[in-house]
C-alpha positions as a Markdown table, in Angstrom:
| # | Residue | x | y | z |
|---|---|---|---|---|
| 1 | Unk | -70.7 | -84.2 | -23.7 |
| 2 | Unk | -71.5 | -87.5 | -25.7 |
| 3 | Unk | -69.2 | -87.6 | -29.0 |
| 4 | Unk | -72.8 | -88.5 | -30.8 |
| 5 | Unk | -74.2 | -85.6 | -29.3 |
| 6 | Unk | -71.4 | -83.1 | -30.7 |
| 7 | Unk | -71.4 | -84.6 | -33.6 |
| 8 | Unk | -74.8 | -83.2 | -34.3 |
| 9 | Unk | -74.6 | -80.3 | -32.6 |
| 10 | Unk | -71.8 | -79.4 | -34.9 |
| 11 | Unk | -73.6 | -80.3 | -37.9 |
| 12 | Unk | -77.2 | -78.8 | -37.1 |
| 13 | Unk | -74.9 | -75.5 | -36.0 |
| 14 | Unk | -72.7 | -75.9 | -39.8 |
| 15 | Unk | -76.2 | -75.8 | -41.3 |
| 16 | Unk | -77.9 | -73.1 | -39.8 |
| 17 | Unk | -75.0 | -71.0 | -40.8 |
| 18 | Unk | -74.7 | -72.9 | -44.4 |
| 19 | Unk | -78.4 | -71.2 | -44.9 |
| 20 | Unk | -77.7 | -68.1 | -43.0 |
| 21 | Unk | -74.8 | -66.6 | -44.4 |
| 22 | Unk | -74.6 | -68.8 | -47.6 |
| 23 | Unk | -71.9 | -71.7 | -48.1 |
| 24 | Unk | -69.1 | -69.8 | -48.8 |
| 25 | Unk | -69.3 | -67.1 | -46.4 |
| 26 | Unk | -69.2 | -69.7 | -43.4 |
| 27 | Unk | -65.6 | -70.4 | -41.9 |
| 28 | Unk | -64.9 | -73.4 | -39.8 |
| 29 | Unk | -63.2 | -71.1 | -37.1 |
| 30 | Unk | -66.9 | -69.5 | -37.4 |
| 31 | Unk | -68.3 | -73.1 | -36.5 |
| 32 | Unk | -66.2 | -73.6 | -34.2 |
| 33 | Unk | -67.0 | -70.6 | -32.2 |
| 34 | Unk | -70.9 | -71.3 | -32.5 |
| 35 | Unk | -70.3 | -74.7 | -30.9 |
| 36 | Unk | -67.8 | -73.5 | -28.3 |
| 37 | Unk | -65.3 | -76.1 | -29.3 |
| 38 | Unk | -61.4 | -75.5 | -31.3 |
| 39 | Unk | -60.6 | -76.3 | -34.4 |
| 40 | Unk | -58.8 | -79.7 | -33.3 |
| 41 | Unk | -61.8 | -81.1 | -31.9 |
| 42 | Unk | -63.8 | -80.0 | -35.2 |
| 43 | Unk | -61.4 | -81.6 | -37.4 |
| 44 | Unk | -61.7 | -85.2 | -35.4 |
| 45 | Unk | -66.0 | -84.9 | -36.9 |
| 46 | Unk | -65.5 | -83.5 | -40.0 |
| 47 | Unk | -62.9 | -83.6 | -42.7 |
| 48 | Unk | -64.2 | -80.0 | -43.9 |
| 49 | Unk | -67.2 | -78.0 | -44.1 |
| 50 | Unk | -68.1 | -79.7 | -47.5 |
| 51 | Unk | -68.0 | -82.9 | -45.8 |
| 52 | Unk | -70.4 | -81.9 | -43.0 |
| 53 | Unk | -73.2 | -81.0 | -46.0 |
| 54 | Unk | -72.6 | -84.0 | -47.3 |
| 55 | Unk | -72.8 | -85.8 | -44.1 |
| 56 | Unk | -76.0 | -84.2 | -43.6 |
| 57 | Unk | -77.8 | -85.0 | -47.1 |
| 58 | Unk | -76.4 | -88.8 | -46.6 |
| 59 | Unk | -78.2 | -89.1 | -43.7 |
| 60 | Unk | -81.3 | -87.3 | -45.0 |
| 61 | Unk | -81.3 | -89.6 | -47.9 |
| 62 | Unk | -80.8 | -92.6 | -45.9 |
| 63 | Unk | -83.5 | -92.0 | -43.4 |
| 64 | Unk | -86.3 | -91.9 | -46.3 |
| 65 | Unk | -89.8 | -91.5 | -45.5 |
| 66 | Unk | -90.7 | -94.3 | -43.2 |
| 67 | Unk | -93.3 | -97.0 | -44.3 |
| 68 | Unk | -92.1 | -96.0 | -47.9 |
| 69 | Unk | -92.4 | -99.6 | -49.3 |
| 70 | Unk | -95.8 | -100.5 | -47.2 |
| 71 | Unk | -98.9 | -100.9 | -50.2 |
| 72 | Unk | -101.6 | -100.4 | -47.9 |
| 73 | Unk | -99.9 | -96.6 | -46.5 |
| 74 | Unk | -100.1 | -95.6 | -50.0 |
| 75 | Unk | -102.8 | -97.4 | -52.0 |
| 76 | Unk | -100.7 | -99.0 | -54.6 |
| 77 | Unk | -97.4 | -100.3 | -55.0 |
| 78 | Unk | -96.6 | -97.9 | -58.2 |
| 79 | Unk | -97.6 | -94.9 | -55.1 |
| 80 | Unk | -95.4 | -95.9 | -53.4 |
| 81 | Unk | -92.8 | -95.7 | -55.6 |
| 82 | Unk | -94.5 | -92.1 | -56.4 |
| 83 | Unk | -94.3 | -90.9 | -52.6 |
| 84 | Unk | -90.6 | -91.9 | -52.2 |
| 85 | Unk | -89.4 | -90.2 | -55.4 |
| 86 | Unk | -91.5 | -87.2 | -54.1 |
| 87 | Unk | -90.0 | -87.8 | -51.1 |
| 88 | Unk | -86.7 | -87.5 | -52.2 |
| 89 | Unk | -87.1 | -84.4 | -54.5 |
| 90 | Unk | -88.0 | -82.5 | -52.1 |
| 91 | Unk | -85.1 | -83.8 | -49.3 |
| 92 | Unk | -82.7 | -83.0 | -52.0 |
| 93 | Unk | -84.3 | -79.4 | -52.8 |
| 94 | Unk | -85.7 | -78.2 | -49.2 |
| 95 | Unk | -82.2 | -76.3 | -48.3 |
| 96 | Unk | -82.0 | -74.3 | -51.6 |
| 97 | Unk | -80.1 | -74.2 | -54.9 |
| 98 | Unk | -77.0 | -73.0 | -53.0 |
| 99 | Unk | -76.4 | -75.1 | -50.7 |
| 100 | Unk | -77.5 | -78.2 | -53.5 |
| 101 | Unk | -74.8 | -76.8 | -55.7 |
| 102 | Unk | -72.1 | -77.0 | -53.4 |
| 103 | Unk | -73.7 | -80.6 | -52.3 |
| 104 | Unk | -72.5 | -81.6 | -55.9 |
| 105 | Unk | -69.3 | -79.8 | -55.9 |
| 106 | Unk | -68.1 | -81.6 | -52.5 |
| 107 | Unk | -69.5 | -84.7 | -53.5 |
| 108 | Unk | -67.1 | -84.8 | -56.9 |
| 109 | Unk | -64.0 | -84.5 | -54.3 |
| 110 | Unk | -65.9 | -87.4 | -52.3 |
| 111 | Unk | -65.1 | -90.1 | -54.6 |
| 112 | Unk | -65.9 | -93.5 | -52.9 |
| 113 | Unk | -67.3 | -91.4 | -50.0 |
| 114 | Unk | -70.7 | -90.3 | -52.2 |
| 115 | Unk | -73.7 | -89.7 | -51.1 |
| 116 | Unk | -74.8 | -91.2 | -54.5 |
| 117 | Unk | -73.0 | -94.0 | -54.6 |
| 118 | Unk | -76.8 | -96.8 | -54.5 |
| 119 | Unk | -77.2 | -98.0 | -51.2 |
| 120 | Unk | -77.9 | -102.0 | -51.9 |
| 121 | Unk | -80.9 | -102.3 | -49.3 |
| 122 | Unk | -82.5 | -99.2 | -50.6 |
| 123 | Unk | -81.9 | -100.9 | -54.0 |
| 124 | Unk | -83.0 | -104.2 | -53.4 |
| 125 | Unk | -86.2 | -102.5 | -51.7 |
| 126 | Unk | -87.3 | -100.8 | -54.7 |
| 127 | Unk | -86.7 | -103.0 | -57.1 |
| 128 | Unk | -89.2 | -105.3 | -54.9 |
| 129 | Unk | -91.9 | -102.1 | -54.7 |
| 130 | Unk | -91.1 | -102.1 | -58.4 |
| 131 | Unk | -91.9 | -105.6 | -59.2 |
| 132 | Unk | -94.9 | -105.7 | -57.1 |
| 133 | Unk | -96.2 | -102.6 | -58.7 |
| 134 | Unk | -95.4 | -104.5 | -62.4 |
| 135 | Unk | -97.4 | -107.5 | -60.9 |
| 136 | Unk | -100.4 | -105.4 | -60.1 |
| 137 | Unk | -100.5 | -103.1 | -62.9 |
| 138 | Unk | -99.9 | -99.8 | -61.6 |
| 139 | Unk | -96.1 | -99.7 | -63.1 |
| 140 | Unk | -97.1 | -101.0 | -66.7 |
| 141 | Unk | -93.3 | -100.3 | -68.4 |
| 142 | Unk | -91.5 | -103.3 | -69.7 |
| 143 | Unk | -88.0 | -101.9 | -68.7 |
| 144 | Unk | -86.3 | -104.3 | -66.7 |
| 145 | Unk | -86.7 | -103.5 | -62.9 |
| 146 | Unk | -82.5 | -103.6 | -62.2 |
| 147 | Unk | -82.0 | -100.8 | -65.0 |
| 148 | Unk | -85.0 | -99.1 | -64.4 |
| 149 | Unk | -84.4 | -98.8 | -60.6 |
| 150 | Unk | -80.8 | -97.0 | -61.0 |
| 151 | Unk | -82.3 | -94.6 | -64.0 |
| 152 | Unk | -84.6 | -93.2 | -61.6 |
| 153 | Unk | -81.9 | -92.6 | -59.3 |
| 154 | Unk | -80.0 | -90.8 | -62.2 |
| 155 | Unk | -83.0 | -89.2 | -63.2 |
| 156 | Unk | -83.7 | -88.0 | -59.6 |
| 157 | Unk | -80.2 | -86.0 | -59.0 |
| 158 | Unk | -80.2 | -85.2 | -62.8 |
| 159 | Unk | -83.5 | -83.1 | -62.1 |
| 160 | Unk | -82.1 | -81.9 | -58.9 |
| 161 | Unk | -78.5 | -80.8 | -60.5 |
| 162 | Unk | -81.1 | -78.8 | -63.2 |
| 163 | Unk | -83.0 | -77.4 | -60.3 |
| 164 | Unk | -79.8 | -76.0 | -58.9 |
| 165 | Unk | -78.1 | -75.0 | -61.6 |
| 166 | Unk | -81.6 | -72.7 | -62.6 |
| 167 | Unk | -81.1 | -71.6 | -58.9 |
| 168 | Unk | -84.2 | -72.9 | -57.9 |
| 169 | Unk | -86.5 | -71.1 | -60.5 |
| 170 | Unk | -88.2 | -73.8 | -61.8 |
| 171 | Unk | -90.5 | -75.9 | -60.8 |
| 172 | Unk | -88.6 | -78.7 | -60.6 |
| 173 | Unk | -91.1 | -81.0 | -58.4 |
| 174 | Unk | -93.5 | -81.0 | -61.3 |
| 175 | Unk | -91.1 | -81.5 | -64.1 |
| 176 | Unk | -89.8 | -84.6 | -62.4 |
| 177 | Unk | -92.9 | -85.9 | -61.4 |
| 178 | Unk | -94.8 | -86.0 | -64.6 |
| 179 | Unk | -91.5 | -87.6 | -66.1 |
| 180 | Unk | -91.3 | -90.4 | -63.4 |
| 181 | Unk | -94.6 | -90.8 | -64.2 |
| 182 | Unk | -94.5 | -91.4 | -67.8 |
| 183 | Unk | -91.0 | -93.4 | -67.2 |
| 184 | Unk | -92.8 | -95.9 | -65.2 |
| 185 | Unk | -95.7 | -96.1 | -67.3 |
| 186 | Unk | -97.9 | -95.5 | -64.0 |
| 187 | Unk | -101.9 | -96.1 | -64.2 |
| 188 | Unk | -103.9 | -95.3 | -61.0 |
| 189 | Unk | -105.7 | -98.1 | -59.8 |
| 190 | Unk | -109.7 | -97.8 | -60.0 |
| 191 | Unk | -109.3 | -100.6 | -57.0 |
| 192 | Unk | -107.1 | -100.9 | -54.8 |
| 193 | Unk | -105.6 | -104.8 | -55.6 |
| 194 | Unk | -103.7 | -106.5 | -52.6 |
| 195 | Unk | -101.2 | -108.2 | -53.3 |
């Protein structure tokens, strides 16, 4: 078997049982035994089980929603920057308040390792989406696109760290939503302006 294609067997197997059983109650020897592999050969893909959740939310943030940053997908520049947020939300939220708290907690021990530490082309991309949507009026705050950019990160796993901590019961979506909406300062368009 292909090391790529253990790799992911291993972690679409870790999560299955992450939101089976719960975090906690899943060993790595139980892993191990669902994947008919030893512990040896599990320890040469993954550090620990923590690191094969965050693994798996790394790459789920990396591989955003695809034509994220293209105008005329979503109407507007300042949508777009609406549909990745939303996006993101509910990437960060679809596997529960469980297994998002424990996200958190592995991350901490992660150190340089994070899944939050800002990805510079992801960056870089927005702050472009940003700038357009400034140009063309559907972003209408006057932060400054650099700063604004990483507070919207913040504010993104700061509503998503509230989410988990209420174990999921609020509405978290709408909360941060509305907020991103007043943080940008976005107007809908009446026309559609190409720019």
């Amino acid at each position: 078997m292909a090391r790529r294609d253990l790799e992911s067997i291993i972690q679409t197997t870790a999560l299955e049982l992450f939101r089976e059983k719960g975090f906690e109650s899943v060993t790595v020897l139980e892993i191990c035994q669902k994947c008919q592999i030893t512990k040896p050969t599990f320890y040469k893909f993954a550090a620990s089980k923590g690191s094969l959740l965050i693994h798996y939310y790394a790459k789920l943030l990396i591989a955003h929603q695809p034509g994220w940053d293209d105008r005329d997908l979503h109407g507007s520049w300042g949508q777009c920057v609406l549909d990745t947020f939303d996006f993101y939300i509910d990437a960060l939220t679809e596997n529960g308040p469980e297994l998002l708290a424990h996200l958190f907690i592995h991350n901490f021990d992660a150190g340089e390792q994070s899944i939050f530490v800002y990805r510079s082309e992801l960056l870089q991309t927005l702050f472009d989406v940003i700038n357009s949507a400034k140009k063309e009026g559907s972003i209408t705050t006057p932060q400054e696109t650099v700063p604004l950019s990483l507070a919207l990160v913040d504010l993104l796993l700061g509503y998503a760290a509230y989410w988990s901590l209420c174990k999921g019961e609020v509405d978290v979506k709408q909360r941060f939503m509305s907020v991103l909406k007043d943080t940008l300062g976005y107007q809908e368009l009446k026309e559609p302006v190409h720019a």
